[in-house]
C-alpha positions in Angstrom: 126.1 82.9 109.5 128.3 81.7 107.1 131.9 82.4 110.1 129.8 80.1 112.2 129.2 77.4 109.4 133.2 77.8 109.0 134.0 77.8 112.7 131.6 74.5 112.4 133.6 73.2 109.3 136.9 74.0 111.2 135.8 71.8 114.5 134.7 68.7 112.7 137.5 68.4 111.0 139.6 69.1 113.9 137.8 66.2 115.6 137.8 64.3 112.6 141.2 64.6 112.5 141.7 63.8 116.0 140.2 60.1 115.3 137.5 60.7 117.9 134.8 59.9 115.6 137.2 57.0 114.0 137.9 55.5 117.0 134.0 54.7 117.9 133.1 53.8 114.7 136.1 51.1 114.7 135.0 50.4 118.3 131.7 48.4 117.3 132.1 45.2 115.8 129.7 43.0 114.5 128.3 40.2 117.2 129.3 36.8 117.7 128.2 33.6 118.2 130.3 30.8 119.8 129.0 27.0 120.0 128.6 23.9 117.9 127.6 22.9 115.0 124.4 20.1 114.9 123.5 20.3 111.7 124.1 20.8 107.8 121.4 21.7 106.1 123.0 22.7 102.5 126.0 23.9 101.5 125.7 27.6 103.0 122.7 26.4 105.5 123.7 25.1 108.9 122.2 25.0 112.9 124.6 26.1 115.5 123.7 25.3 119.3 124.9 28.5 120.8 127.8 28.1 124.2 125.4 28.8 126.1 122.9 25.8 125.6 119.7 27.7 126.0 117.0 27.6 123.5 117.0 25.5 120.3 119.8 25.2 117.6 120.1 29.0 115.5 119.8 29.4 111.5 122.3 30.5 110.3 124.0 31.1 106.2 127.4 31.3 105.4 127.9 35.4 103.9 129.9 35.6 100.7 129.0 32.4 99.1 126.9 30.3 97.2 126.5 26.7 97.3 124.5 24.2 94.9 121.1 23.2 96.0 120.9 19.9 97.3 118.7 19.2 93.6 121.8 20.7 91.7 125.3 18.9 90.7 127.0 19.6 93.1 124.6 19.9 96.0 124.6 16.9 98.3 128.8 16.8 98.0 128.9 20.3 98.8 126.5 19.3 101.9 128.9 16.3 102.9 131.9 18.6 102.9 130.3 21.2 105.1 129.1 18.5 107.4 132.0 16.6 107.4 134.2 19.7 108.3 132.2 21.4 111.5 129.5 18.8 112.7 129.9 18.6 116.4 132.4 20.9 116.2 133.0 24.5 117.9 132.6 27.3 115.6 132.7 31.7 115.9 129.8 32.9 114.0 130.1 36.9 113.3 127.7 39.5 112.1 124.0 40.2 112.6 122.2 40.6 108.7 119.3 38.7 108.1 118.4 37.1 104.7 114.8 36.9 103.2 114.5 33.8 104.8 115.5 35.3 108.1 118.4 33.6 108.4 121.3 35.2 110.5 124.1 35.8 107.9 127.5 34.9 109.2 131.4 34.4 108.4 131.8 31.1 110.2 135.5 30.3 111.5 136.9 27.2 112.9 140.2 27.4 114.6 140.9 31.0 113.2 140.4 29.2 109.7 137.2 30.8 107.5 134.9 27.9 106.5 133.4 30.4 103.5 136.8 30.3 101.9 137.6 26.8 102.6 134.0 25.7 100.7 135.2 27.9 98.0 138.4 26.7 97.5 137.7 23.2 97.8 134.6 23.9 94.6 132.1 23.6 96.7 130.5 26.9 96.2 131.0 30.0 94.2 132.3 33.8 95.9 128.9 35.3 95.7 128.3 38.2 93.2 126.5 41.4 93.9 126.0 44.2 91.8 128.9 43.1 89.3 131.4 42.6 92.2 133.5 39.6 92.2 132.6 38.8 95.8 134.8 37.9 99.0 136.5 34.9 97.9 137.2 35.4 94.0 140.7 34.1 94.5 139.2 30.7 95.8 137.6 30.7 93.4 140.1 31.8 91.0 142.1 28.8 92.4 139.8 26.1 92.5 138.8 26.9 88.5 142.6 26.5 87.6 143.0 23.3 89.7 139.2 22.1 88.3 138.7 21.1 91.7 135.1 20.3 92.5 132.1 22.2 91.0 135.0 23.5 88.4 135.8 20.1 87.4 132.3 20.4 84.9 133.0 22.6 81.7 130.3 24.9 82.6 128.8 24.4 86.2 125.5 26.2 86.9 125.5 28.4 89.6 122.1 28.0 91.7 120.3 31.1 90.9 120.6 30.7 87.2 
């Protein structure tokens, strides 16, 4: 019993080695959406009519971020900025999580550019915070702290789940 638990050992790490198991996991990449953006609805909330034109406009919230509410300093400029950058514009929405709201959960890019870090770099939103982490974009937000730039530009802005 125990040769045959080695042998076992011995073969998965063998293939392990190989990169089979690698290679396939690497292989599957998160799905994307291409099309254009109709509407704003917040500052991580916007409707994207998909390339192919069927169906109504999709839900969708920018992942690793955190914008004002639209009743929050802050809000309806971090709105305008959103809107003003990728309204009636083509955009590449990746990944496939769902929030409690059931909104899709994406990393929205325009021109290869990630809109995520541009909101957070320009203080309109905050790198999200989970579980103590600093979140994707803490040096956008890093940088747009030192330069007071937006949200930042208030001693001590309130982020929207406080």
């Amino acid at each position: 019993m125990r040769r045959a638990l080695l042998i076992i050992a011995l073969l998965c790490a063998a293939l392990l080695a190989s990169g089979v198991f690698v290679s396939n996991a690497t292989a599957a990449q998160p799905p994307s959406i291409a099309g254009v953006v109709r509407y704003v609805i917040d500052g991580d909330t916007l409707l994207l009519q998909p390339d192919a034109g069927m169906g109504k406009p999709i839900k969708l919230r920018l992942l690793g971020l955190d914008a004002p509410e639209i009743c929050q300093d802050g809000g309806r400029e971090a709105r305008d900025a959103l809107a003003e950058r990728v309204v009636g514009r083509r955009v590449l929405a990746t990944g496939a999580v769902r929030d409690d709201y059931q909104r899709r959960l994406v990393t929205l890019t325009q021109g290869g550019e990630d809109i995520g870090a541009w909101m957070v770099r320009q203080g309109h939103a905050w790198s999200a915070r989970y579980r103590g982490q600093a979140g994707p974009y803490a040096q956008e937000e890093a940088a747009a702290r030192a330069a007071r730039r937006g949200l930042f530009a208030a001693p001590d802005p309130q982020p929207p789940r406080s």
